[in-house]
Each structure stands twice: as C-alpha cells, then as structure tokens.
C-alpha positions as CSV (number, residue, x, y, z in Angstrom):
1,X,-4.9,-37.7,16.2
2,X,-3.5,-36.6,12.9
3,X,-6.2,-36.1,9.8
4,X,-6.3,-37.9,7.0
5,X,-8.2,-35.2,5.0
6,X,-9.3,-32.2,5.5
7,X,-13.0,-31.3,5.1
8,X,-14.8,-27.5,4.6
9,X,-14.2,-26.8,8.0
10,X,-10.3,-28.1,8.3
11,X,-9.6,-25.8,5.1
12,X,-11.5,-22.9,6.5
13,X,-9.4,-23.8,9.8
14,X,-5.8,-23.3,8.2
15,X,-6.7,-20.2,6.1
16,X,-7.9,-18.6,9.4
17,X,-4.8,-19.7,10.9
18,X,-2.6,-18.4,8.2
19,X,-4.2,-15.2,9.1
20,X,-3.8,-15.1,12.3
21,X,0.3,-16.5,11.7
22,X,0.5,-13.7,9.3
23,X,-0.8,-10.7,11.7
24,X,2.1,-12.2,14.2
25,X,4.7,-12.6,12.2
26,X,4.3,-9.3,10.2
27,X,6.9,-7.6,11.5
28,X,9.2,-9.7,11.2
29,X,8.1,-10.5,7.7
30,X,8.5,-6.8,6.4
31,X,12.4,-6.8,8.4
32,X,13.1,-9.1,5.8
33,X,11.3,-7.3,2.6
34,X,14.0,-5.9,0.5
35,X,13.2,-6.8,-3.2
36,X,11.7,-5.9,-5.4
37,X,11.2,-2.7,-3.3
38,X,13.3,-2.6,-0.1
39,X,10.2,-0.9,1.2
40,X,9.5,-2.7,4.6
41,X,5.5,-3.8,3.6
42,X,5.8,-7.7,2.4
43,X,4.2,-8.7,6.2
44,X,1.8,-6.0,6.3
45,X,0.4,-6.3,2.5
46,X,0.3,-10.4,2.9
47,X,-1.7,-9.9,6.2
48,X,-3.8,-7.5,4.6
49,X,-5.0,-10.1,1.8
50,X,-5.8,-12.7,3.9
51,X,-7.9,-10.3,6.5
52,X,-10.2,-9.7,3.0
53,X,-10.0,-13.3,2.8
54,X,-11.5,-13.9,6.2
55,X,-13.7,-11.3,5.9
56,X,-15.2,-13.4,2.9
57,X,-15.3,-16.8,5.0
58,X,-17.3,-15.0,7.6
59,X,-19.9,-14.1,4.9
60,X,-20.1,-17.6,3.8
61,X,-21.1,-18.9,6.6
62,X,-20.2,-21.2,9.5
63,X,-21.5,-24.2,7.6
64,X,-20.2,-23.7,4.2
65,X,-19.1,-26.7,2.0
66,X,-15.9,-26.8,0.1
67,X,-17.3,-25.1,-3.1
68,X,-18.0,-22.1,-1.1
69,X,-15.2,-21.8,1.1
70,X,-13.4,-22.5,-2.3
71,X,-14.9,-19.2,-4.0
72,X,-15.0,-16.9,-0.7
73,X,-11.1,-17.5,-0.6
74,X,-10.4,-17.0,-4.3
75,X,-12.7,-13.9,-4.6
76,X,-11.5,-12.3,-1.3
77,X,-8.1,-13.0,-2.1
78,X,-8.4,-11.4,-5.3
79,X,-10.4,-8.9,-4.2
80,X,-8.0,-7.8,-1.1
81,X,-4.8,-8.4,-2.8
82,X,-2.3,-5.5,-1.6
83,X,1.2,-5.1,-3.2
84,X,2.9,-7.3,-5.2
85,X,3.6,-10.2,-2.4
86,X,-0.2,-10.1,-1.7
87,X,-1.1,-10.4,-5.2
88,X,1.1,-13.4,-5.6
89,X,-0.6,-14.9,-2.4
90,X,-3.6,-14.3,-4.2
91,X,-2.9,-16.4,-7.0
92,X,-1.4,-19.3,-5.1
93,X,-4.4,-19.4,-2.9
94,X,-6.8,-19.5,-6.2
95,X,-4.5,-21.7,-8.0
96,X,-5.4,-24.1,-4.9
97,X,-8.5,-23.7,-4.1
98,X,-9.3,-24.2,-8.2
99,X,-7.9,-27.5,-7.6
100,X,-9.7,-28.7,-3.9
101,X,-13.1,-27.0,-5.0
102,X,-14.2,-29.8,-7.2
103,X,-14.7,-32.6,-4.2
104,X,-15.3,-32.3,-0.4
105,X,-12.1,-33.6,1.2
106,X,-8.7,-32.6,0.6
107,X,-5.9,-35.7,0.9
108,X,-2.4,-36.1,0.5
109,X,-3.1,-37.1,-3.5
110,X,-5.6,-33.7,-3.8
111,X,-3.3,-31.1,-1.3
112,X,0.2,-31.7,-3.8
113,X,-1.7,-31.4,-6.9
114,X,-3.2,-28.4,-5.8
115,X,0.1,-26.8,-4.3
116,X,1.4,-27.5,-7.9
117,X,-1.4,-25.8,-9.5
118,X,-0.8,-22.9,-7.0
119,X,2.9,-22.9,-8.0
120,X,2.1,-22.6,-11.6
121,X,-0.4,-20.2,-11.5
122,X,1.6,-17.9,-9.5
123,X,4.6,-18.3,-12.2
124,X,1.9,-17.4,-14.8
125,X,0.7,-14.3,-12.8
126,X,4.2,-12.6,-13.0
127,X,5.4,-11.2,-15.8
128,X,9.2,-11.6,-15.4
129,X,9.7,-14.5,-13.0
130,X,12.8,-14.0,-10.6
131,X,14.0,-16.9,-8.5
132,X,14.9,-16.9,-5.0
133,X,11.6,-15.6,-4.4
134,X,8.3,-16.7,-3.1
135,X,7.8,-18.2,-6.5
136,X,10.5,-20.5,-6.0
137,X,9.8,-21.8,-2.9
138,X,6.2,-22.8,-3.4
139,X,7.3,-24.4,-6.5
140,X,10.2,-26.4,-4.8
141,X,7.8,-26.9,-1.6
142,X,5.1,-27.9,-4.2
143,X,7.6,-30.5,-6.2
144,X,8.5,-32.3,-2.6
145,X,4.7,-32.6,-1.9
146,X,3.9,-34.5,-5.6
147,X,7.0,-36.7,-5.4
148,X,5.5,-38.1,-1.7
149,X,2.2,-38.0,-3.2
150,X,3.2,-39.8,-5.8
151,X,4.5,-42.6,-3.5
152,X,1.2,-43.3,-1.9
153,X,1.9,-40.3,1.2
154,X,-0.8,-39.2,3.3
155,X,-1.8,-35.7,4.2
156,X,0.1,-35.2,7.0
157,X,3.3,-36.8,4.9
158,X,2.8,-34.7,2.5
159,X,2.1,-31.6,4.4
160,X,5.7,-32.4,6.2
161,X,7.7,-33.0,2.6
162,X,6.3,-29.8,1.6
163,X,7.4,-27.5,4.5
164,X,10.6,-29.2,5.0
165,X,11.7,-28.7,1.4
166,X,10.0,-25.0,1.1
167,X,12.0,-23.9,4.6
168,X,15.0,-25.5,3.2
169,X,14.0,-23.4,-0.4
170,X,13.8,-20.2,1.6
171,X,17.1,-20.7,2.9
172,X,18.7,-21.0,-0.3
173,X,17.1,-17.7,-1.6
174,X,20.1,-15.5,-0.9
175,X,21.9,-17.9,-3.2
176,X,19.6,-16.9,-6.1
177,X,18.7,-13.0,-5.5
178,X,22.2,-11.2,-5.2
179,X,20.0,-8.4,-3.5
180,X,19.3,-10.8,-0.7
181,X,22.3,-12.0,0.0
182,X,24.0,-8.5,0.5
183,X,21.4,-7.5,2.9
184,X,21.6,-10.9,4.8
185,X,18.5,-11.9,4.6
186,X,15.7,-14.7,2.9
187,X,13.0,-14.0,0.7
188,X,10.3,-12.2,2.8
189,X,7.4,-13.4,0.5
190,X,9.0,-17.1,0.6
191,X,8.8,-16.9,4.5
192,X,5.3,-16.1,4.4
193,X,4.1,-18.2,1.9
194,X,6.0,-21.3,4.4
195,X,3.4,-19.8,7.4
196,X,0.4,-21.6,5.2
197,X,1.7,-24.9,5.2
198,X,2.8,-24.2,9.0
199,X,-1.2,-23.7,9.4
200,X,-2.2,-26.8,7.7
201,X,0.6,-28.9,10.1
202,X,-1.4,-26.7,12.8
203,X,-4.7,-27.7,12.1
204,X,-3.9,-31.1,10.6
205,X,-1.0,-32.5,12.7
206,X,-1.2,-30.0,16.0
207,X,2.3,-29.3,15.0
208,X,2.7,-25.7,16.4
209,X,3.0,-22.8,14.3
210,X,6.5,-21.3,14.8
211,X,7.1,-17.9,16.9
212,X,8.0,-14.9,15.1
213,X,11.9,-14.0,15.0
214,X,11.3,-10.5,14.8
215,X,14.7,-8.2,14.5
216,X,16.2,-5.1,13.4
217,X,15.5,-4.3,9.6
218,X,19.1,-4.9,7.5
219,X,21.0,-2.3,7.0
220,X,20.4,-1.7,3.0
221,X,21.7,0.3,0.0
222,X,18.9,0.7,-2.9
223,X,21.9,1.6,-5.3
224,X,22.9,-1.8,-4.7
225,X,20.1,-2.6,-7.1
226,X,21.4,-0.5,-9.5
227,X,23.3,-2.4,-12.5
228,X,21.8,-6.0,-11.8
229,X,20.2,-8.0,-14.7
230,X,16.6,-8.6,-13.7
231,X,16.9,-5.7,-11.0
232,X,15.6,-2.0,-11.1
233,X,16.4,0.6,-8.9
234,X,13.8,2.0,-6.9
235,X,14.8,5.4,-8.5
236,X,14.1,4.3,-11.8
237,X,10.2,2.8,-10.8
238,X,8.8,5.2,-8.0
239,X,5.3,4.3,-8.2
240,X,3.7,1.0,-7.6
241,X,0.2,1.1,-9.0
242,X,-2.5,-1.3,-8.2
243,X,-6.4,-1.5,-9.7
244,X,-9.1,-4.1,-9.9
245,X,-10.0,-4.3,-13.6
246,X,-13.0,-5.6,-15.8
247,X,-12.2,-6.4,-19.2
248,X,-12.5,-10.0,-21.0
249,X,-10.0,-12.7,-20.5
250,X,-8.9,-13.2,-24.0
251,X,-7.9,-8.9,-23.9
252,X,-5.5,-9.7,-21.0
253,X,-2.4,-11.2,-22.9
254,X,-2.4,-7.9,-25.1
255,X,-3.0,-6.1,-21.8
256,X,0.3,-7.7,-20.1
257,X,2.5,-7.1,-23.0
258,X,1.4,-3.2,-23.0
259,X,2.2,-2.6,-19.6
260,X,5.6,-4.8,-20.1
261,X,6.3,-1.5,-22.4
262,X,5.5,0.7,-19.2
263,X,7.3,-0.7,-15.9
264,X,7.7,-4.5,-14.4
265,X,7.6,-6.2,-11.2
266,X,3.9,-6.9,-13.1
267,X,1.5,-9.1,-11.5
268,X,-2.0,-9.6,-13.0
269,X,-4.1,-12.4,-11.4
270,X,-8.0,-13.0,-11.7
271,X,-10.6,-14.5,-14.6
272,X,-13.8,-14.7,-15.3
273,X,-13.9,-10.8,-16.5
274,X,-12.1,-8.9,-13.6
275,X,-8.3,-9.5,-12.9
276,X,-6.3,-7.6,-10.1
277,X,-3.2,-6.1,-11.6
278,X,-0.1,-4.5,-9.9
279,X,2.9,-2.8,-11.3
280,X,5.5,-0.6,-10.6
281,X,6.3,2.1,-13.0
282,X,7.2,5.6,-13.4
283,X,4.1,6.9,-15.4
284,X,0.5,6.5,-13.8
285,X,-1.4,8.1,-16.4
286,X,0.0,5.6,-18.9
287,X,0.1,2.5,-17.2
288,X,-4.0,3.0,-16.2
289,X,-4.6,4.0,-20.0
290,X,-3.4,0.8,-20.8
291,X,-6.4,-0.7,-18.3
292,X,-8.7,1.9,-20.0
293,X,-8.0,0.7,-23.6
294,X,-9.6,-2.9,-22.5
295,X,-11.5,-2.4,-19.7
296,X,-12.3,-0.5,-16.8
297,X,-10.1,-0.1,-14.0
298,X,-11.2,0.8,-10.5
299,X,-10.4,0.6,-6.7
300,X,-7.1,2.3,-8.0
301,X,-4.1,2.5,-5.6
302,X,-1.2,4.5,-5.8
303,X,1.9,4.5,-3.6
304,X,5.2,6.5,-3.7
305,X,7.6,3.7,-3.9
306,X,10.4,6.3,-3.4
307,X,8.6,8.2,-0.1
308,X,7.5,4.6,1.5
309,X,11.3,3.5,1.5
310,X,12.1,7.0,2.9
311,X,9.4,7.3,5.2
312,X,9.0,3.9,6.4
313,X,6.6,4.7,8.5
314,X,4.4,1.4,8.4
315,X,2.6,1.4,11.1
316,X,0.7,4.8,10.4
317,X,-0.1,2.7,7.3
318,X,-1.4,0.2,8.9
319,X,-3.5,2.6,11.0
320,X,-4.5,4.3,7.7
321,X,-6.0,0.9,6.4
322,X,-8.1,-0.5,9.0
323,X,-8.6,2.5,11.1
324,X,-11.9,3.6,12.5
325,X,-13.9,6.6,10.4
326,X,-15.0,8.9,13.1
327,X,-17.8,11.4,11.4
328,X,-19.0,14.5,13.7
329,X,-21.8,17.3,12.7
330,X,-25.2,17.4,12.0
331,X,-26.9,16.6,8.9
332,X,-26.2,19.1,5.7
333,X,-26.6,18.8,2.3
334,X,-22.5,18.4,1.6
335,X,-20.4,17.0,3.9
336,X,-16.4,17.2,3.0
337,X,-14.1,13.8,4.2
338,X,-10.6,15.0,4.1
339,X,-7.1,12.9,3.9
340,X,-5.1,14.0,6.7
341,X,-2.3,12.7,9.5
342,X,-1.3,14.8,12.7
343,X,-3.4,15.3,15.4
344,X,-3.7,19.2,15.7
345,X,-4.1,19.2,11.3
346,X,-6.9,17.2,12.0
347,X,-8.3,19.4,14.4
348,X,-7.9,22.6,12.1
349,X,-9.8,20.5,9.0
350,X,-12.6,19.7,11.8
351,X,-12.8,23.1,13.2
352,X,-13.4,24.6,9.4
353,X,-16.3,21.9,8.5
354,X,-14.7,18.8,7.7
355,X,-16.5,15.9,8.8
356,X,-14.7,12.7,8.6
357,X,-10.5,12.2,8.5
358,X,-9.3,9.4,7.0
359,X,-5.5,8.8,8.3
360,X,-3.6,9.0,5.9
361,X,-0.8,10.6,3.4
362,X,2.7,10.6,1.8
363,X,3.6,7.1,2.6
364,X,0.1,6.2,4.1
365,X,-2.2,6.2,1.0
366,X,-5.1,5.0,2.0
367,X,-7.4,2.7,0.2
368,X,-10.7,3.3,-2.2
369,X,-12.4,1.4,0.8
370,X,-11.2,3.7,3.8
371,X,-12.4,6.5,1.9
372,X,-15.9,4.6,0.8
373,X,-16.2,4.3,4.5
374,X,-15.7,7.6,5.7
375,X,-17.7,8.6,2.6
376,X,-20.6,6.5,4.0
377,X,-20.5,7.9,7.2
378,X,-21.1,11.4,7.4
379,X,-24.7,12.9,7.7
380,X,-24.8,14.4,4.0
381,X,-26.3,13.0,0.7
382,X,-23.1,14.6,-0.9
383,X,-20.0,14.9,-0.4
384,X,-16.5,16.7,-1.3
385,X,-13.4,14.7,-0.8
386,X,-10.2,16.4,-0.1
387,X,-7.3,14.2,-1.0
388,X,-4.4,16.6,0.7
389,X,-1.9,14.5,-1.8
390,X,-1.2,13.7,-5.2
391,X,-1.2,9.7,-5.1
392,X,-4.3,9.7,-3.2
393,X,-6.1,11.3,-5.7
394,X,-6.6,8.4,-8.3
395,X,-7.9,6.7,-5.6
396,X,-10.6,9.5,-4.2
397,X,-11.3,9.6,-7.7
398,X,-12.7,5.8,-7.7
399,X,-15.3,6.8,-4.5
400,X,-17.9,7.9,-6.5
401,X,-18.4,5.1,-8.4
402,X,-18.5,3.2,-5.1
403,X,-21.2,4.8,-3.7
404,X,-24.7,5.7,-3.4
405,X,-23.5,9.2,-2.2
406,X,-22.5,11.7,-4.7
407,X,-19.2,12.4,-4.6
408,X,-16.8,15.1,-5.7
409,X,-13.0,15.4,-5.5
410,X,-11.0,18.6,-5.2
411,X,-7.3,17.2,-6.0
412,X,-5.9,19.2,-3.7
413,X,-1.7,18.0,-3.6
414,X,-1.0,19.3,-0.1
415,X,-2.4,19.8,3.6
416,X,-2.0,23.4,3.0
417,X,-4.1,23.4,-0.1
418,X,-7.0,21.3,1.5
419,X,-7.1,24.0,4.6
420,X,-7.0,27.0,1.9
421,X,-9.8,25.1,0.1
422,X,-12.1,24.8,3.4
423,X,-12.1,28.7,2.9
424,X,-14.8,28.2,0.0
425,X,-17.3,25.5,1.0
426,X,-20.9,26.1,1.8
427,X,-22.2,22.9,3.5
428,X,-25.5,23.9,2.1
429,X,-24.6,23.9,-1.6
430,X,-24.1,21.2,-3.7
431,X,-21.1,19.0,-3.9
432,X,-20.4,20.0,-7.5
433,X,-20.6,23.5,-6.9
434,X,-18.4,23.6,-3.8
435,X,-16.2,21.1,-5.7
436,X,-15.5,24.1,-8.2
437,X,-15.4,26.6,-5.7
438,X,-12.8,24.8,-3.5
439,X,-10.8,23.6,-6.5
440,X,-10.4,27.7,-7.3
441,X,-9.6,28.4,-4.1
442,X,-6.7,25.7,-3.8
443,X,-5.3,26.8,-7.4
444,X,-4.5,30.1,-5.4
445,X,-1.7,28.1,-3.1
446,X,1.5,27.9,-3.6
447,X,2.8,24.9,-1.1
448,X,5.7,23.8,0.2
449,X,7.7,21.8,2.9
450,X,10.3,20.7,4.8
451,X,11.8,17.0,5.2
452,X,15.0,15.2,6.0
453,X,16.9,12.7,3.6
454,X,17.4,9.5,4.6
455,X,19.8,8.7,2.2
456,X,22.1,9.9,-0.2
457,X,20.8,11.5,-3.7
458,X,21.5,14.3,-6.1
459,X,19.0,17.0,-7.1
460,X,18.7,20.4,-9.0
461,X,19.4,22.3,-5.3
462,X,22.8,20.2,-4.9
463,X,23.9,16.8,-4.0
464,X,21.8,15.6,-0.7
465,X,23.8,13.8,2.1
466,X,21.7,11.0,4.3
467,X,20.5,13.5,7.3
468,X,20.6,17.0,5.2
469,X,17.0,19.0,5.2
470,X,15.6,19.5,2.2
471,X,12.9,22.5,1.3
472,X,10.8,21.2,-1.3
473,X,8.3,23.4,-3.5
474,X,6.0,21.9,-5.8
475,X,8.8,22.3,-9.1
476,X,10.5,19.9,-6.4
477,X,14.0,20.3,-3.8
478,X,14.9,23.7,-4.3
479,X,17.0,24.1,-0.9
480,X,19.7,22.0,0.6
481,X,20.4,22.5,4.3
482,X,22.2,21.2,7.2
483,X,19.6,22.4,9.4
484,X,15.3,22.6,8.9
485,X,15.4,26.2,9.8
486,X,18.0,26.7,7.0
487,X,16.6,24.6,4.7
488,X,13.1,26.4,5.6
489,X,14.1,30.1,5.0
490,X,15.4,29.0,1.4
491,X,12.6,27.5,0.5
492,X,10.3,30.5,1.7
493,X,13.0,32.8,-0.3
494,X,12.4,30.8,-3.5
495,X,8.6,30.7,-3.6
496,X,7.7,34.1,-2.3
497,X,6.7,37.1,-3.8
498,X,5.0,40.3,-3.2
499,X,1.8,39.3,-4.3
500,X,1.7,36.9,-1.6
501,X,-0.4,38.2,2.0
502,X,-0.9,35.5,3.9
503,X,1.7,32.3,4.6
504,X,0.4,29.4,6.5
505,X,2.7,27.7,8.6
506,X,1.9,23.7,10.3
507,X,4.6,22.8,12.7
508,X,5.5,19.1,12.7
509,X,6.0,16.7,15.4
510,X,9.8,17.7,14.7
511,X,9.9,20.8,14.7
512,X,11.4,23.0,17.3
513,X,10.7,26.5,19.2
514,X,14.2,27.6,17.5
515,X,13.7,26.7,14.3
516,X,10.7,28.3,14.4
517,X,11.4,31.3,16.1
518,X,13.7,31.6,13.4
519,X,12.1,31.7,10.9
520,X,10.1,34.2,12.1
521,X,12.8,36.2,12.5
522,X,13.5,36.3,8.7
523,X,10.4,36.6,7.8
524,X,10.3,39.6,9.8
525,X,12.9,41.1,8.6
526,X,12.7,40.1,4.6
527,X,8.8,39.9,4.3
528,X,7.3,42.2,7.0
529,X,3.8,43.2,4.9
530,X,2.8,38.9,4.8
531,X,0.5,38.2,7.2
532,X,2.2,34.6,9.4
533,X,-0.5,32.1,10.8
534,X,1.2,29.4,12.9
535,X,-0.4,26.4,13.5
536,X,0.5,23.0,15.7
537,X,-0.2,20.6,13.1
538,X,1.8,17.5,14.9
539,X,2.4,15.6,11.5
540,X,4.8,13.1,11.3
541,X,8.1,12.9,8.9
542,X,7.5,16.9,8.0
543,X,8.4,19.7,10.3
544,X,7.4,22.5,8.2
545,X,4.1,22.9,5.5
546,X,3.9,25.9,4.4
547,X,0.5,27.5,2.4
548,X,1.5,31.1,0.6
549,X,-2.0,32.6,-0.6
C-alpha cells in the first residue's frame, strides 16, 4: 500500500535508492552534461556524492532515527561532494534534511516544505544562478509540491506533483540554456536531481524507477560558448578547483565575493565552521589564497577542465576514484606511492621500489583519499609521494596532514620525472631526505610528449586542426604534425641538446612499431652520442613520453 509518511528507515530507503538510480543511470547522465563544462562527468560526480553519502548511513547504523540519518546525509554529502553538480546535490540534500531532521516522520505537509528549503538553499550556494539548470527544476518541482501541500495533499500526492512538474521543468531547460539547446539535449544535473524524487515514488508508492536511456554523447562545439552572456568558454576557465575549508561562517560572504574576483561557476555549501567550495578558474594559487586568507583549505582537488574535455576518458576516472590500492614489499623505513596509468609504467615504477600505484593522471586526478589510502597501505612509517603531474600535486600535498604517516611529496610534473626520480631514493633513509634527493634528481629532466587534438585551436607552433599530433614540451605545443612520428622528431629537435646522455622513451597504447622505428632512425642519425631506453609503458591518450637527462 502507499505510505502516508515516511519514517528513518523510508528516508534512509530513498537516499539508498537514489544511489543506486544514480550508479545506473550515470552514463547516460554525463551524455547529457554539456554546461557549464561540456566535460562528460555530471553522472559520475553526482554518483560519487551520494556513495559518500551511503557510506555515512552505513556508519550510523541500521537503526538510526531521523536526527541521525538527518546528519550522516548532510555531513557525507558535504563531505563527498565532487564537481559542481555534486556540490549542488549536496546542498539540496542538506537544505532537506535541515528541514525533516526536526520530527520523526516526513508527510506530504513536511516533504514540500523541505524540497523548498532544498531549492533555496541550493540558489544560495551558487554564486551566479543560471536557469535551465538543476536549480530550476528543483525549484519548479519544489513550487508544484507546496501548492498540493498547501491543498491538504498527501505524500504520495505530493511526491507525484513534484516529479510531474520537475520532468516537465527539465524538458523546458533547452528553452532557457542556449548551450543546451544547440547540443540537443536537457539539463544533465536537472535529470539527476528528478532520480530522487523517482526514489521516493519507489520506496513510497512502488512506482518503479525509470530505465536509463543511455546514447551517444552530442556532438558539441565549446566555441559555441564563446560570446554568451552568463557563459564562459572552457578556454577562458581551465581549472575547476575543489577544497573542504574551515573558516567561520560570518568570513564566508567576504570569501565568495573574493573568489567572484577569480573565476565563477562558484559553489560554496556547508556551516557550522567548514564549507565545501568549488570553482572554476584559471589561477590555482590565487583562488586557494583566497581560502588561506580565512581559513584553511584541505582535501584540495584539481582538474584540467581543458584535458578532461579532451581526454574524456571517464571511465579510467572512475577507476582512479574507487580503485583498489595494491601495496607490495616488505617493511622499510620509506616507502614511495606513485601516481601512475599504463600497465607496463606501472611495472617500471614497481620494479625501481615503488610500492603502491594509485591510477591515475592527466584527466584522472585522483582524490586526497585515494592517495590517503595507498599512503596507509604500504609497510613504511614514511613515505614519499610521487605525483607524476602538475594538478595532482595540490592534492598529494594535502596527504600529510591526513595521516598518521609522514609524508613527503616530490612534485614531480611528468611520468618521466617520477621514473628519473626513483634513481635517488634509499628506502632506508628518511622520507625528508629522499624527498630532497629525488626532488634534485627530477629538476635534471627535461620532459616531453606526444598527443592528438581533438578539436580545433591555435598555439605558438601553428594553428591545430581536430586530429593533428601535437609535441608538447614543458614551455607547452612546440610541434604541429600530421603524423605522431612527425610531431615526435620536432619535439625531440626542440628540447635536445648536447648536454643531454640519456633520453627515455614510454611507448603508449597508440603508438606503433613505425612510428617508433622512426624515430629511431633520426635519432640515429641527428643524436648518435644519446644513450635511447625504450620502454612499453601502455598509457592511454599519449603515445610518446619522453625523459632527456
């Protein structure tokens, strides 16, 4: 029969449906995610937040009454909160539970008023509000649920008005968010947001949840961003940058407005002294110095907006985030955890000492917890953390804080750096010591690597043209190329030297015996006194690294 209310257990029942609804229907989620960053992650970051939220339910307890299953979902939702979608989720899920905490059942009269406060709350959060987003369709799917309410509706009643009006809100999305319509599709936070109240029908009414429609990702421009009113390009913010931060309520206002100065797409949600903030922005010193200046930011993340879109390689992401930690060795004194993606560059980082890989890397930055738990499980006291990437190295940089190990990070940028580094550690030192040691090492590399554009661009090498191979040295694209070897042999020509003896090279999943052979070939014939190491590195995205030293 339907239910009048909900108790502990019926809320605890929809928010573990949600969950599950959101790990079926991520895929299908992120083929619709094109604002504000067309970068294919709404499903996967919204899925994310509501594992952490799960996660906190479990610790609460089987028999947990409404208060607590109130604060486990607004403290893990705040806690787990991953891009901007999932930080919005976050404050529409503490904007409810704020509301339903305060008794022990949830009717029609309770479940409206708190979709309202959720609706408000996440308007609040954001600090330019766009409609034909998420935000407008729990507001207009919030409005339908008070007006029944207000009639006398039950639960059910109002749980219906709410996801009939919020579907029919989502489908007017492309009528409100230009950037929608040209791609063809809804709002891809909106359509998750709808998979709550599709749990609550679930649980409350057996209504079943719908089936994922799960197609090809829309064909879409990023320039078409460009020019808009309320719309940035992804080329003008590449970095979305996310922390958990401490610092007193009242400083937050002042804190907003500062980073308004910095980038937007700004989400900061949270109270009671910690807040978790999101932002997309072009400068990642300045935008965590305005965290600094009134509190203390940690459990920094930082993606390449630019790369994701590029790479859109999701899945490895995925992998990255809730993948397993293997450690191997015997005890030492320092133990090194290393950053890492490619089957055979994980096997060279194990063969020279590493302990523990953590998959991850341009486009698959891991998180302050993957790297805890790798930290945590090797057989060493200390430990020395190789990043292998320059956005994973504010995060690395948060371990040690996390941590009853010591911890040390080498910021090493590239693959080829961490493997030069490897050259200088002693497990049986300390991890400050070989932290300085390694770091000198590294300094000695000069990297570089080989990629394919995925879409038209300019640079200082030339225009690029969607399928051209780019060389890229760490100044940035220096070669051009219609094919990798091409684009390879330029970018060796521009960063080598005669001081140089040994070059590295890690072969990609894409690269090919002919490529390779020739570039062999010219080194041969051009650089005969460097010593070549080839080695089968199997990463993805990247045929060629290269390590000069």
């Amino acid at each position: 029969m339907p239910a009048s209310t909900f108790d502990a257990s019926g809320l605890r029942s929809t928010i573990e449906a949600f969950s599950r609804a959101l790990a079926d229907h991520r895929e299908a989620i992120n083929n619709l995610n094109v604002y504000p960053v067309p970068d294919g992650d709404t499903g996967t970051n919204m899925s994310l937040t509501l594992r952490s939220v799960c996660g906190e339910l479990s610790d609460a307890g089987a028999d947990a009454d409404m208060a607590s299953v109130c604060r486990a979902i607004a403290h893990g939702s705040l806690m787990g909160a991953r891009g901007n979608s999932g930080v919005i989720m976050s404050q529409i899920l503490r904007g409810f539970s704020g509301v339903v905490s305060a008794g022990t059942e949830i009717d029609g009269r309770i479940f409206a008023d708190a979709l309202a406060a959720a609706a408000d709350g996440a308007y609040g959060a954001v600090g330019n509000p766009v409609e034909g987003t998420i935000l407008t369709v729990v507001r207009e799917a919030s409005e339908a649920a008070v007006a029944v309410a207000d009639g006398g509706a039950d639960l059910v009643a109002v749980l219906h008005a709410a996801r009939s009006e919020g579907g029919a809100s989502l489908e007017r999305t492309p009528t409100q968010l230009k950037v929608l319509a040209d791609a063809g599709v809804v709002d891809a936070g909106g359509s998750g947001f709808l998979l709550f109240l599709d749990a609550a029908l679930f649980v409350a009414d057996g209504r079943p949840i719908p089936e994922p429609d799960v197609q090809a990702p829309p064909t879409f421009d990023p320039g078409r961003l460009e020019g808009a009113d309320h719309e940035r390009s992804i080329a003008d913010l590449r970095y979305e940058v996310m922390f958990l931060l401490d610092a007193p309520d009242d400083t937050i206002a002042g804190f907003k407005a500062a980073w308004a100065k910095v980038g937007d797409s700004i989400v900061v949600v949270g109270g009671d002294g910690i807040f978790n903030c999101h932002i997309h922005c072009d400068d990642i010193g300045a935008a965590i110095e305005c965290g600094i200046e009134v509190g203390r930011p940690h459990n920094i993340r930082v993606t390449d907006l630019l790369e994701e879109l590029e790479a859109q390689r999701e899945e490895d992401w995925v992998a990255a985030e809730i993948g397993d930690h293997e450690a191997k060795g015997d005890p030492v004194p320092t133990a090194v955890v290393a950053v890492a993606v490619g089957e055979g560059i994980v096997s060279i980082l194990k063969s020279m000492g590493v302990h523990a890989v953590v998959t991850g890397g341009q486009s698959m930055n891991p998180s302050t917890a993957d790297l805890v738990a790798a930290v945590e499980s090797v057989p060493a006291s200390e430990v020395v953390v190789l990043p292998n990437n320059k956005n994973i190295i504010p995060v690395a940089e948060q371990v040690d804080a996390q941590t009853s190990r010591t911890v040390h990070v080498v910021p090493t940028r590239t693959v080829a750096e961490g493997i030069a580094s490897l050259m200088a550690y002693d497990p049986q030192t300390t991890a400050e010591a070989n932290a300085a040691n390694m770091a000198e090492t590294a300094a000695g590399v000069v990297a570089g690597e080989v990629t394919q554009a995925v879409r038209e661009s300019t640079s200082e090498a030339g225009p690029i043209a969607k399928g051209d191979w780019l060389g890229i040295r760490p100044e940035g694209i220096c070669a051009v190329q219609s094919t990798m070897a091409e684009a390879a042999i330029e970018l060796l020509d521009a960063i080598l030297d005669r001081d140089h003896e040994l070059l590295t090279i890690i072969a990609g999943e894409d690269a090919d015996d002919d490529s390779t052979a020739q570039i062999e070939a010219w080194l041969d014939e051009h650089h005969s006194d460097v010593d070549v190491e080839i080695h089968d590195g199997g990463q993805p995205l990247y045929p060629y690294y290269f390590g000069l030293e």
